[in-house]
PyMOL Python script that loads the backbone (N, CA, C, O; Angstrom):
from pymol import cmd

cmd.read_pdbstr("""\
ATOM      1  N   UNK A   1       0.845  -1.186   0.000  1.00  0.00           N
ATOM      2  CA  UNK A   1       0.000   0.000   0.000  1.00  0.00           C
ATOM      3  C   UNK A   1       0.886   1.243   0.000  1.00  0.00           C
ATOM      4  O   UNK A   1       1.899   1.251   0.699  1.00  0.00           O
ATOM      5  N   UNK A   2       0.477   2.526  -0.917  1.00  0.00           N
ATOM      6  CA  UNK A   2       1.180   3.793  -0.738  1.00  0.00           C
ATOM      7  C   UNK A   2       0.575   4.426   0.363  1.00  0.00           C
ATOM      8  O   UNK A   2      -0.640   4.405   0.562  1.00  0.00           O
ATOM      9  N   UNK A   3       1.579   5.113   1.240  1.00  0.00           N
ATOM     10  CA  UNK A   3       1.243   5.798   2.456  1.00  0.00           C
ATOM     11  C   UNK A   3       0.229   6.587   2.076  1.00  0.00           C
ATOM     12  O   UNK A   3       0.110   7.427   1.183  1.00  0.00           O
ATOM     13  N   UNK A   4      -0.548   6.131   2.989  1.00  0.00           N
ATOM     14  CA  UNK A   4      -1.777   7.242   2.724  1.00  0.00           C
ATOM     15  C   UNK A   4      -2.055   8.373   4.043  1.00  0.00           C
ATOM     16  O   UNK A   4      -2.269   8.223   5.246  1.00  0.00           O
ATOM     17  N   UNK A   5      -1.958   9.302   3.336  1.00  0.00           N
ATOM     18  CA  UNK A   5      -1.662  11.039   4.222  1.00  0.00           C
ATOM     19  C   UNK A   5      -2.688  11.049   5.487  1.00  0.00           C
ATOM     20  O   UNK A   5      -3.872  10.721   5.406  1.00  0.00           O
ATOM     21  N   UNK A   6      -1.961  11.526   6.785  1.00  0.00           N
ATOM     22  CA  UNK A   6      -3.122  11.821   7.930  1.00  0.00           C
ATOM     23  C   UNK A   6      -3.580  13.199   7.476  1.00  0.00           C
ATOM     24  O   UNK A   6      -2.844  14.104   7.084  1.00  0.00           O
ATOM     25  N   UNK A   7      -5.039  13.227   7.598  1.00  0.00           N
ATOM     26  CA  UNK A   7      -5.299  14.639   7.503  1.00  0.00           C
ATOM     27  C   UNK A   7      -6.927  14.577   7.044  1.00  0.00           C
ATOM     28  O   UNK A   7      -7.516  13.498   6.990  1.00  0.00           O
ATOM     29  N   UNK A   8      -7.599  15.895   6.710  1.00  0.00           N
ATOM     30  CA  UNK A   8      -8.530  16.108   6.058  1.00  0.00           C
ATOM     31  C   UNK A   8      -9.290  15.596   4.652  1.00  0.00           C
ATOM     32  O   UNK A   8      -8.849  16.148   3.645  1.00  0.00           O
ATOM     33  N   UNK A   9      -9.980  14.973   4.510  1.00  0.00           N
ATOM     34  CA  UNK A   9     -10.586  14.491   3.200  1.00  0.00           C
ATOM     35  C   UNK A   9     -12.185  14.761   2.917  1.00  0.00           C
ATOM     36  O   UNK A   9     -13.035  14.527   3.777  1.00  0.00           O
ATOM     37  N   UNK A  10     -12.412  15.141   1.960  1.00  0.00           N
ATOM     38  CA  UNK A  10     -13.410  15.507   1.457  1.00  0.00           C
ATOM     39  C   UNK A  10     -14.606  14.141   0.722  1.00  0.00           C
ATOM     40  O   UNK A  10     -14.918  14.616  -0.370  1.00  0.00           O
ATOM     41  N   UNK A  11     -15.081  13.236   0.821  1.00  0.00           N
ATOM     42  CA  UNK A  11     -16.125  12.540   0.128  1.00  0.00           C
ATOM     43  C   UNK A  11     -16.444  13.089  -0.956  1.00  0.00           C
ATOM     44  O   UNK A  11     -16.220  14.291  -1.103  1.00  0.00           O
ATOM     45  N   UNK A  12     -17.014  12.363  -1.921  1.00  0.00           N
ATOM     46  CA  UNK A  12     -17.579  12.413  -3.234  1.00  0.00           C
ATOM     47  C   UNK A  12     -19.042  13.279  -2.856  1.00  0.00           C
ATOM     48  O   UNK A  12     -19.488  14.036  -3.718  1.00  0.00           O
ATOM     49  N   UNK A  13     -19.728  13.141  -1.598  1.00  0.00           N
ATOM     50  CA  UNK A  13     -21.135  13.819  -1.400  1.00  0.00           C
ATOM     51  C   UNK A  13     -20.914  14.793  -0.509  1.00  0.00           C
ATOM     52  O   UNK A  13     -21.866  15.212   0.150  1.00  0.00           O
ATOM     53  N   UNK A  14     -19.463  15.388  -0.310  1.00  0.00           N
ATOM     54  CA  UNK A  14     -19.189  16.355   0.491  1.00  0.00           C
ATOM     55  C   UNK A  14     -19.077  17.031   1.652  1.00  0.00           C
ATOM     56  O   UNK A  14     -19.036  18.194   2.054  1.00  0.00           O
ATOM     57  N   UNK A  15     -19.033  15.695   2.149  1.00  0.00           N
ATOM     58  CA  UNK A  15     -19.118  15.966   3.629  1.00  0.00           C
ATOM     59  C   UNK A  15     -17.283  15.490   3.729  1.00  0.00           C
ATOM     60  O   UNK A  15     -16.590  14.950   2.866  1.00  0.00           O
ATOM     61  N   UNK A  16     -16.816  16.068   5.498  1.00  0.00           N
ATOM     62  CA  UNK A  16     -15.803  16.191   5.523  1.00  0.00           C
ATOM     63  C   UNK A  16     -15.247  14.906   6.624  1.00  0.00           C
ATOM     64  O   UNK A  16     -16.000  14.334   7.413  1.00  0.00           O
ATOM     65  N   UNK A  17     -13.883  14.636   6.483  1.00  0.00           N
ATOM     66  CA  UNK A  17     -13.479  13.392   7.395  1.00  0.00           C
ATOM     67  C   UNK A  17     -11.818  13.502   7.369  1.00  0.00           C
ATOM     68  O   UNK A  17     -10.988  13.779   6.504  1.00  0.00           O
ATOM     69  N   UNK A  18     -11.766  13.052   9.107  1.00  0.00           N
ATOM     70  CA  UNK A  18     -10.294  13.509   9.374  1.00  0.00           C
ATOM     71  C   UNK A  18      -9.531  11.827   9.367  1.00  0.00           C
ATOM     72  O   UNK A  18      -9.772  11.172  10.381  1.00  0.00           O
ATOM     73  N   UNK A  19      -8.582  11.089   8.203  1.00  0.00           N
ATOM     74  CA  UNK A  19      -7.908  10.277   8.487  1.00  0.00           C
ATOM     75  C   UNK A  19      -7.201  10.277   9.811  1.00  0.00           C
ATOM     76  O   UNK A  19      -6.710  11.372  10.086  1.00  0.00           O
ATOM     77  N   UNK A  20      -7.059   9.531  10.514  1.00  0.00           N
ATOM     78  CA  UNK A  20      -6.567   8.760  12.135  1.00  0.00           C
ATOM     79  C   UNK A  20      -5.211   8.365  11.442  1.00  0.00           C
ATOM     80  O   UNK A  20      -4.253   9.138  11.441  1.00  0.00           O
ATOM     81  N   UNK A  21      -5.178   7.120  10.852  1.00  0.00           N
ATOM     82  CA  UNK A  21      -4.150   6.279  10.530  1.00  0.00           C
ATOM     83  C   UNK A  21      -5.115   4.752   9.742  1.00  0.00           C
ATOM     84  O   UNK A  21      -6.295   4.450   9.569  1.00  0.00           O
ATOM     85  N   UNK A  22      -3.558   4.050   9.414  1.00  0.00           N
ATOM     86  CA  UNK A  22      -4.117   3.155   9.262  1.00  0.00           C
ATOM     87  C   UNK A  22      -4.114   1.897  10.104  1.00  0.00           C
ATOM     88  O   UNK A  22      -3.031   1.723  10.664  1.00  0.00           O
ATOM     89  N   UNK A  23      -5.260   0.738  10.408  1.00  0.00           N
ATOM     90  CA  UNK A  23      -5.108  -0.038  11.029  1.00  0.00           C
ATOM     91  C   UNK A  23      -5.382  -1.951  10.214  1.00  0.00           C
ATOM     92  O   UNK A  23      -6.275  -2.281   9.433  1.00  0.00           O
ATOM     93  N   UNK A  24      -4.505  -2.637  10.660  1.00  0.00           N
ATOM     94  CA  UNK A  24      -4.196  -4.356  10.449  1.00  0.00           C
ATOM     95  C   UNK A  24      -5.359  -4.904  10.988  1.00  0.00           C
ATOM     96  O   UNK A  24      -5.771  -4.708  12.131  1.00  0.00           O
ATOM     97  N   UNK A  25      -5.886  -5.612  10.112  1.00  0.00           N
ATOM     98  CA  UNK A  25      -6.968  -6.882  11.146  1.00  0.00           C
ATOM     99  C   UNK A  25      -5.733  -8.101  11.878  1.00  0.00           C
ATOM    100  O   UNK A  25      -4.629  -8.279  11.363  1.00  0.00           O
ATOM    101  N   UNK A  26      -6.191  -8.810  13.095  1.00  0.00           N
ATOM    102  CA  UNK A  26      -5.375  -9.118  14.230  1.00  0.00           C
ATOM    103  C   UNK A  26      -5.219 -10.406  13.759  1.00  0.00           C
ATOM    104  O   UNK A  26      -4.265 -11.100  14.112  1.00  0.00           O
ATOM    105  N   UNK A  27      -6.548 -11.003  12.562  1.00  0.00           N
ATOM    106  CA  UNK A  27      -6.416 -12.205  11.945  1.00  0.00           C
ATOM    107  C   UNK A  27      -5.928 -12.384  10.826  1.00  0.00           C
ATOM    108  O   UNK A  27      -5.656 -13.497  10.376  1.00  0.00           O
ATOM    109  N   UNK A  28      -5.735 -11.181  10.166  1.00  0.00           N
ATOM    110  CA  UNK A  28      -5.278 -11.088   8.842  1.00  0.00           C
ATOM    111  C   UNK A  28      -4.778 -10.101   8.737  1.00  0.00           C
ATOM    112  O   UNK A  28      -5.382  -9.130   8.281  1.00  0.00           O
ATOM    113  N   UNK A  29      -3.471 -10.050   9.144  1.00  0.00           N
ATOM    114  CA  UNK A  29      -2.591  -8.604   9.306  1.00  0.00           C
ATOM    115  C   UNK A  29      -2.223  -8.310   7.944  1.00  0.00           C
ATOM    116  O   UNK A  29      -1.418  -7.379   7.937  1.00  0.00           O
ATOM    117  N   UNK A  30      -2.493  -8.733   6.782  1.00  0.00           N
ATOM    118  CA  UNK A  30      -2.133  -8.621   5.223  1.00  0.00           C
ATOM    119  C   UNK A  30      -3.339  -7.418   5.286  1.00  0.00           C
ATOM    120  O   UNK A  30      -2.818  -6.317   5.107  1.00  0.00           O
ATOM    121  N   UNK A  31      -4.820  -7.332   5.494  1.00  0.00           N
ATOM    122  CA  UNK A  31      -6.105  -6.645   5.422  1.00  0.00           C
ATOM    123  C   UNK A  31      -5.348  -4.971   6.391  1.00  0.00           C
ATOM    124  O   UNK A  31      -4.716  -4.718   7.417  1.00  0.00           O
ATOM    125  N   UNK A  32      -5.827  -4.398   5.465  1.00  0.00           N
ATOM    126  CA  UNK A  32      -5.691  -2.675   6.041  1.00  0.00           C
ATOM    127  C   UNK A  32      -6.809  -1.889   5.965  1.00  0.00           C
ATOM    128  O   UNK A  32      -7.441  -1.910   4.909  1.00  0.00           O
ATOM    129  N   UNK A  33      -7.160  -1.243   6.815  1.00  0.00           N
ATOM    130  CA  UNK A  33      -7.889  -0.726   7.259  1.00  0.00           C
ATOM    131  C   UNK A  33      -8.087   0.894   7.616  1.00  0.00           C
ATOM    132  O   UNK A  33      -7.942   1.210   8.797  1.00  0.00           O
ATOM    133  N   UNK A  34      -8.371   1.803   6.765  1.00  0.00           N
ATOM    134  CA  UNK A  34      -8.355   3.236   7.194  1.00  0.00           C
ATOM    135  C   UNK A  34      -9.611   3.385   8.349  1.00  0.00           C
ATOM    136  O   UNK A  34     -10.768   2.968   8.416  1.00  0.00           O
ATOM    137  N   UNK A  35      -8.931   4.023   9.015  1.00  0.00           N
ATOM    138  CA  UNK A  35      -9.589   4.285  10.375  1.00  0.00           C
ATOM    139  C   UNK A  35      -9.569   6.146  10.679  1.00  0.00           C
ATOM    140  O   UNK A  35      -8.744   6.938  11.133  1.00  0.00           O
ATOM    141  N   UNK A  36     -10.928   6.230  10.154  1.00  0.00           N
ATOM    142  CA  UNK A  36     -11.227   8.062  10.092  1.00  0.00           C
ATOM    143  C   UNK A  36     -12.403   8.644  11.214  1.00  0.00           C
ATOM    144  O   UNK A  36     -12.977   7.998  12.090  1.00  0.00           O
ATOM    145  N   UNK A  37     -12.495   9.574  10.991  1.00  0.00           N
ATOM    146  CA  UNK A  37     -14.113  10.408  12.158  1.00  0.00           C
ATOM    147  C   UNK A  37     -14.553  11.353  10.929  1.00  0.00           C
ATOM    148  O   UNK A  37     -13.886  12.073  10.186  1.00  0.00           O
ATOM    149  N   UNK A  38     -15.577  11.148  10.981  1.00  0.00           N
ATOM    150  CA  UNK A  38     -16.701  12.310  10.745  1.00  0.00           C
ATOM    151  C   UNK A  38     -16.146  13.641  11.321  1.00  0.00           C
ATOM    152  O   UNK A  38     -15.714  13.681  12.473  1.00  0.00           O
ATOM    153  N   UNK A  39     -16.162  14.815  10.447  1.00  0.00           N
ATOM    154  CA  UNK A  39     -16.307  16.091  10.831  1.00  0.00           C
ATOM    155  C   UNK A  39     -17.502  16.898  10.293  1.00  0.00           C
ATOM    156  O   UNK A  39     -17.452  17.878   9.550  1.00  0.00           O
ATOM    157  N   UNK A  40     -18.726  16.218  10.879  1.00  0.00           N
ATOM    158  CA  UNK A  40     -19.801  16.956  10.705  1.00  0.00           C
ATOM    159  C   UNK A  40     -21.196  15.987  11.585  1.00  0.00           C
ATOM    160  O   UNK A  40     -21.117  14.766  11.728  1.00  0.00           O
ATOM    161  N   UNK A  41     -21.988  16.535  11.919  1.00  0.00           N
ATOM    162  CA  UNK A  41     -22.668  16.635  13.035  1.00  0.00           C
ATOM    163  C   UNK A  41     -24.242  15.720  11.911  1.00  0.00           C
ATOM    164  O   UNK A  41     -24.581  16.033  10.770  1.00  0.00           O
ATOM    165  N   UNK A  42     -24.850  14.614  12.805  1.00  0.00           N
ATOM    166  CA  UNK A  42     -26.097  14.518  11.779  1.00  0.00           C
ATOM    167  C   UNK A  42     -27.169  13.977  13.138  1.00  0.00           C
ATOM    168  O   UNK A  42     -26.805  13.990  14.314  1.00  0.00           O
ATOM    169  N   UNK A  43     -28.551  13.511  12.658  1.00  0.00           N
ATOM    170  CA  UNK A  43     -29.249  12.935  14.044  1.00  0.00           C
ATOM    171  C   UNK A  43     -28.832  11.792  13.858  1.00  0.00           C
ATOM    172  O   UNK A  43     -29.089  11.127  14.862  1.00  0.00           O
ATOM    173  N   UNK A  44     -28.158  11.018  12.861  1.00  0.00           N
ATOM    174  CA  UNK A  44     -27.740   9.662  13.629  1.00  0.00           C
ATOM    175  C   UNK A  44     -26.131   9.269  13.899  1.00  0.00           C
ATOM    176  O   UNK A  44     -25.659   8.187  14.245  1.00  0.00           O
ATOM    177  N   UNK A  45     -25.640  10.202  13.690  1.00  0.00           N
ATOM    178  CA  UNK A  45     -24.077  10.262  14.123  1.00  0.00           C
ATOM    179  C   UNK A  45     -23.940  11.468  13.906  1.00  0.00           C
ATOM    180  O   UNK A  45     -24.224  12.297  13.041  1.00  0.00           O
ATOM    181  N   UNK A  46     -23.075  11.349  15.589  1.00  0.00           N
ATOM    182  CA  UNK A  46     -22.208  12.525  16.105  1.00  0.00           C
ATOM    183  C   UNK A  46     -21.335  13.147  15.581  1.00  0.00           C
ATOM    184  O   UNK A  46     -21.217  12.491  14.546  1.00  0.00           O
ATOM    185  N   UNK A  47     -20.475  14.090  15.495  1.00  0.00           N
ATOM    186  CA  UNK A  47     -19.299  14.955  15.073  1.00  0.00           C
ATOM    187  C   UNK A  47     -18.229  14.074  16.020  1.00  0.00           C
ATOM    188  O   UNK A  47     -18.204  13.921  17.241  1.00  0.00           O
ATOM    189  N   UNK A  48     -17.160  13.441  14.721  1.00  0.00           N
ATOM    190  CA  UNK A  48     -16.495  12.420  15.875  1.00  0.00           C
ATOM    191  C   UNK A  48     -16.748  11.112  15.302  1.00  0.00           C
ATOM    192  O   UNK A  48     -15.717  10.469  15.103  1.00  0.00           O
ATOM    193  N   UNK A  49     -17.623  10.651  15.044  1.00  0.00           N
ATOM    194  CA  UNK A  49     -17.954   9.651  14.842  1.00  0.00           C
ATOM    195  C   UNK A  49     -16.515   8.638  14.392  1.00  0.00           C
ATOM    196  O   UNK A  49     -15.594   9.144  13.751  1.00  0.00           O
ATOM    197  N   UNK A  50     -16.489   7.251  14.803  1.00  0.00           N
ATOM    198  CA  UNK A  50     -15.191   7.062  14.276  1.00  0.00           C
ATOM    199  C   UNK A  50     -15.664   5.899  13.210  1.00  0.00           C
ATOM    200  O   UNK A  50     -16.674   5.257  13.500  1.00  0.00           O
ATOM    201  N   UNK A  51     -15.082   5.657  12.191  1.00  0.00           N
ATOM    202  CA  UNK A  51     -15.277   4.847  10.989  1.00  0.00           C
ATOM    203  C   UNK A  51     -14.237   4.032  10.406  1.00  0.00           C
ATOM    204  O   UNK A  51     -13.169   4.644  10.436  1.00  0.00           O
ATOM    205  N   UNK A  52     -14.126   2.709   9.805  1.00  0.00           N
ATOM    206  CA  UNK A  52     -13.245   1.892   9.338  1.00  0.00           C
ATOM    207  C   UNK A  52     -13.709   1.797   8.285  1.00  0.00           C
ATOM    208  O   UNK A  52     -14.902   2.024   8.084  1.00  0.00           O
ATOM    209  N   UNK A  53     -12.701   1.360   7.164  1.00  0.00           N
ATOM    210  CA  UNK A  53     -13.166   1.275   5.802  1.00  0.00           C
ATOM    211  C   UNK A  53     -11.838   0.691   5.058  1.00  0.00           C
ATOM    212  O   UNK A  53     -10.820   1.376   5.153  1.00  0.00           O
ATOM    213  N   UNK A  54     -11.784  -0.445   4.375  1.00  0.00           N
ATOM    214  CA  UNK A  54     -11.268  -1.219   3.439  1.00  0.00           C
ATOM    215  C   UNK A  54      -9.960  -0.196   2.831  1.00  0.00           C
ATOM    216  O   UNK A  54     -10.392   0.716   2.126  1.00  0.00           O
ATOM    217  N   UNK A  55      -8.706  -0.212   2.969  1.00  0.00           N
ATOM    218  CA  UNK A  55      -8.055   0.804   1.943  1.00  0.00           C
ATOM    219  C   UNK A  55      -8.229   0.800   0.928  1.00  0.00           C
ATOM    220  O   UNK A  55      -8.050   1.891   0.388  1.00  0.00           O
ATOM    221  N   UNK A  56      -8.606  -0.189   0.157  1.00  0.00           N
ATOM    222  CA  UNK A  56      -8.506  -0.125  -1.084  1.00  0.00           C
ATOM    223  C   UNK A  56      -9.858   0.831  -1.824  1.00  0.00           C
ATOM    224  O   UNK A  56      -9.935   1.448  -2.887  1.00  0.00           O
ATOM    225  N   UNK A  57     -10.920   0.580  -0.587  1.00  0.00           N
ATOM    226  CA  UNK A  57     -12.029   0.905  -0.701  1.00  0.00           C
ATOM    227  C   UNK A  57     -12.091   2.517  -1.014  1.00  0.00           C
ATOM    228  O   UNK A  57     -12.265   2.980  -2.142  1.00  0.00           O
ATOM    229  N   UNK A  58     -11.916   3.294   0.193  1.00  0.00           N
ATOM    230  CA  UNK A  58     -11.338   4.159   0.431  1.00  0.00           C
ATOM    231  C   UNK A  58     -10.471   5.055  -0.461  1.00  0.00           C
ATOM    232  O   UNK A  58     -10.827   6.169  -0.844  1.00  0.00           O
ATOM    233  N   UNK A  59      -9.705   4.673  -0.655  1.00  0.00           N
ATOM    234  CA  UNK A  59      -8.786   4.982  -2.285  1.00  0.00           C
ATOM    235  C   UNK A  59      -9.460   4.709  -3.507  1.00  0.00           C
ATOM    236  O   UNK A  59      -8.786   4.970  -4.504  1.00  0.00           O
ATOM    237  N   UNK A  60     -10.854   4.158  -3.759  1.00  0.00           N
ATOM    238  CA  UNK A  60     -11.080   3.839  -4.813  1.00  0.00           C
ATOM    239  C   UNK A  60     -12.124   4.799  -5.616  1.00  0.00           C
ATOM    240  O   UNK A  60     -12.090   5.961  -5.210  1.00  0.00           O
ATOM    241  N   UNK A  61     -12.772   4.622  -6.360  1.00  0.00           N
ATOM    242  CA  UNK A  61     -13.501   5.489  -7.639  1.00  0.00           C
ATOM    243  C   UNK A  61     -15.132   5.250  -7.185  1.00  0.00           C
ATOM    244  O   UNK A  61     -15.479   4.246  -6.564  1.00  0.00           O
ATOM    245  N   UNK A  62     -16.058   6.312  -7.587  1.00  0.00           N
ATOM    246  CA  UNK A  62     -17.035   6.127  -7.590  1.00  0.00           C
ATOM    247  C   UNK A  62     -18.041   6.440  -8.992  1.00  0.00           C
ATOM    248  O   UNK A  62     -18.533   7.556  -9.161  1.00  0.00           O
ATOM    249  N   UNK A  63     -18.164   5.824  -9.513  1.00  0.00           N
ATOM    250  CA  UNK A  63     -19.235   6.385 -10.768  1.00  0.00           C
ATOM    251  C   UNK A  63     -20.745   6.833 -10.363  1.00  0.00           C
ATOM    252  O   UNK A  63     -21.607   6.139  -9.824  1.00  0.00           O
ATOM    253  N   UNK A  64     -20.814   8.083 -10.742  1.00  0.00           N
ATOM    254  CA  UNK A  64     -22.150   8.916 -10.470  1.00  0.00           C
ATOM    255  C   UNK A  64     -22.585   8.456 -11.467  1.00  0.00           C
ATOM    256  O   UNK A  64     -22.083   7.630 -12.230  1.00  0.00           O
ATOM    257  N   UNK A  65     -24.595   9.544 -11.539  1.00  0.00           N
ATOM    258  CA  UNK A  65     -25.294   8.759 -11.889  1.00  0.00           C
ATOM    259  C   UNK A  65     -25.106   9.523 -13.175  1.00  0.00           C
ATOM    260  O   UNK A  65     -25.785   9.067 -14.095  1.00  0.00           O
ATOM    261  N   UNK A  66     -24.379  10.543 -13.471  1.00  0.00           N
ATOM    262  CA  UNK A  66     -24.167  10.854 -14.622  1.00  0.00           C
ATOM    263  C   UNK A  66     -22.885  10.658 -15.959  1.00  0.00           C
ATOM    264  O   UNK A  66     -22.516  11.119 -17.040  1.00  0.00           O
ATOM    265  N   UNK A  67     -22.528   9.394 -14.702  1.00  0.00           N
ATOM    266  CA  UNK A  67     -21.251   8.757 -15.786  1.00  0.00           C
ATOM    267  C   UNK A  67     -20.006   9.172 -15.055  1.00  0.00           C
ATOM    268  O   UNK A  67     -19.198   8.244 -15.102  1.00  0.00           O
ATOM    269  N   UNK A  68     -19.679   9.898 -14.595  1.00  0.00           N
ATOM    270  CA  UNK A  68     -18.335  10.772 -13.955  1.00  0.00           C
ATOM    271  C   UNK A  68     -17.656   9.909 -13.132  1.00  0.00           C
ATOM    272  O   UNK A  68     -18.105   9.429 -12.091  1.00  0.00           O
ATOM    273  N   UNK A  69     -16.742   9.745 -13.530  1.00  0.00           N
ATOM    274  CA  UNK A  69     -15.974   8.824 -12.457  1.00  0.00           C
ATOM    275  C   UNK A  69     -15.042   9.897 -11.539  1.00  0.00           C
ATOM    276  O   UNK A  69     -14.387  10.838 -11.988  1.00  0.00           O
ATOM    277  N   UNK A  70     -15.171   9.484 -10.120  1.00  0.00           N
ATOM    278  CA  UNK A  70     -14.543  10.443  -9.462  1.00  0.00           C
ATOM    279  C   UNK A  70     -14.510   9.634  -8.303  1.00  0.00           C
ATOM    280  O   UNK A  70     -15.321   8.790  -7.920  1.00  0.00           O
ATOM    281  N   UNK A  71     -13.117  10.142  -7.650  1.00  0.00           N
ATOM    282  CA  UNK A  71     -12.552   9.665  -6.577  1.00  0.00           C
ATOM    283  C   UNK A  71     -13.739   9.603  -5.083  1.00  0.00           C
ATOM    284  O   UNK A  71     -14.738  10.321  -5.092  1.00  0.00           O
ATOM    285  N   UNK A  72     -13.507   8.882  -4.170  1.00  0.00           N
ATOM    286  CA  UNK A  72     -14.866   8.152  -3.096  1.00  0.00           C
ATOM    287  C   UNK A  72     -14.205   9.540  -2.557  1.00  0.00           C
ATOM    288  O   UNK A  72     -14.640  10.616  -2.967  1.00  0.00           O
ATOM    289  N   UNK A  73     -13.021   9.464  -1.519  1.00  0.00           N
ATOM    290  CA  UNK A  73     -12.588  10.699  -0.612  1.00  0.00           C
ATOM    291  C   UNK A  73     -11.285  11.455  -1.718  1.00  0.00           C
ATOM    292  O   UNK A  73     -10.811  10.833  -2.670  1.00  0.00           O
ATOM    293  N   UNK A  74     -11.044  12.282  -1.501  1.00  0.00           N
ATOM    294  CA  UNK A  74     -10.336  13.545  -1.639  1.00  0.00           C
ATOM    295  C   UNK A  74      -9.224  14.327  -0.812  1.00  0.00           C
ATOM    296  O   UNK A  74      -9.593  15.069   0.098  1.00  0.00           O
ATOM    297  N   UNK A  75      -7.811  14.173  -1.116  1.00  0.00           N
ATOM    298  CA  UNK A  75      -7.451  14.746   0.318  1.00  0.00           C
ATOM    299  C   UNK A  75      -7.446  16.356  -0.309  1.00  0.00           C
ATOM    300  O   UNK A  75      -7.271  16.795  -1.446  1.00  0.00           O
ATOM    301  N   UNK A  76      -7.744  17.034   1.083  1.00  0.00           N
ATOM    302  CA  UNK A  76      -7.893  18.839   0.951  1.00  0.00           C
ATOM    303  C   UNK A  76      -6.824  19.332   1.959  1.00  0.00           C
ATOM    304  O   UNK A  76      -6.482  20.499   1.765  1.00  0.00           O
ATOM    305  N   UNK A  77      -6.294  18.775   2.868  1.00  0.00           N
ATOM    306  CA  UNK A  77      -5.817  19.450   4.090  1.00  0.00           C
ATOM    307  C   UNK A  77      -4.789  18.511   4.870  1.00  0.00           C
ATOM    308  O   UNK A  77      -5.254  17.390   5.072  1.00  0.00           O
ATOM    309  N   UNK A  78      -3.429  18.724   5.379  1.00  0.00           N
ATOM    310  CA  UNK A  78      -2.336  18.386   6.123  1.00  0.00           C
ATOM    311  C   UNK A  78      -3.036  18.363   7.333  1.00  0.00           C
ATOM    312  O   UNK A  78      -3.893  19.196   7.626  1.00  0.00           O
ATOM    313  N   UNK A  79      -2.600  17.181   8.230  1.00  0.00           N
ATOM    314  CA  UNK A  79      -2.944  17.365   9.721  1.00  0.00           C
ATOM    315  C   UNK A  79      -2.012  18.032  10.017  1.00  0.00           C
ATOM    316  O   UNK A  79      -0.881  17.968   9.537  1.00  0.00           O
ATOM    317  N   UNK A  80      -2.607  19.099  11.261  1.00  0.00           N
ATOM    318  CA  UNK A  80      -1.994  20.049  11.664  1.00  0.00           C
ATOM    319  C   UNK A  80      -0.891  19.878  12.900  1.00  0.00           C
ATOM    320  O   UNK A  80      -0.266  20.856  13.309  1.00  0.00           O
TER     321      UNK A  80
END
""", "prot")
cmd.dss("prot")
cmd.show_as("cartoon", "prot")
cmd.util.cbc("prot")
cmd.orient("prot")
């Protein structure tokens, strides 16, 4: 895997999320795991919220409904 940056990322639907790091499953330490929070507030999750997600997943493409292929997250911002 290429190091993937701590910091700020943007989603494809625009909401915002702060990469943590990345984390190993304990059974399959080959499996990686980005481990991020929510930076935005909703009624069913908090500001904070913490989230896991597949790297590859994560790094990967999303096709809208108008054909556009475009990246799932986005990085915008260096952790500070």
């Amino acid at each position: 895997m290429s190091e993937l940056k701590r910091g700020k990322y943007r989603h494809y639907k625009n909401k915002f999320y702060e990469v943590i790091g990345v984390a190993r499953d304990c059974e399959n330490p080959a499996r990686e795991f980005v481990v991020y929070r929510q930076l935005w507030d909703s009624d069913d999750f908090r500001f904070g919220q913490i989230w896991i997600r597949d790297v590859e997943d994560f790094c990967g493409f999303k096709i809208l409904d108008d054909g556009r292929k475009v990246k799932k997250f986005e990085f915008v911002e260096d952790e500070d």
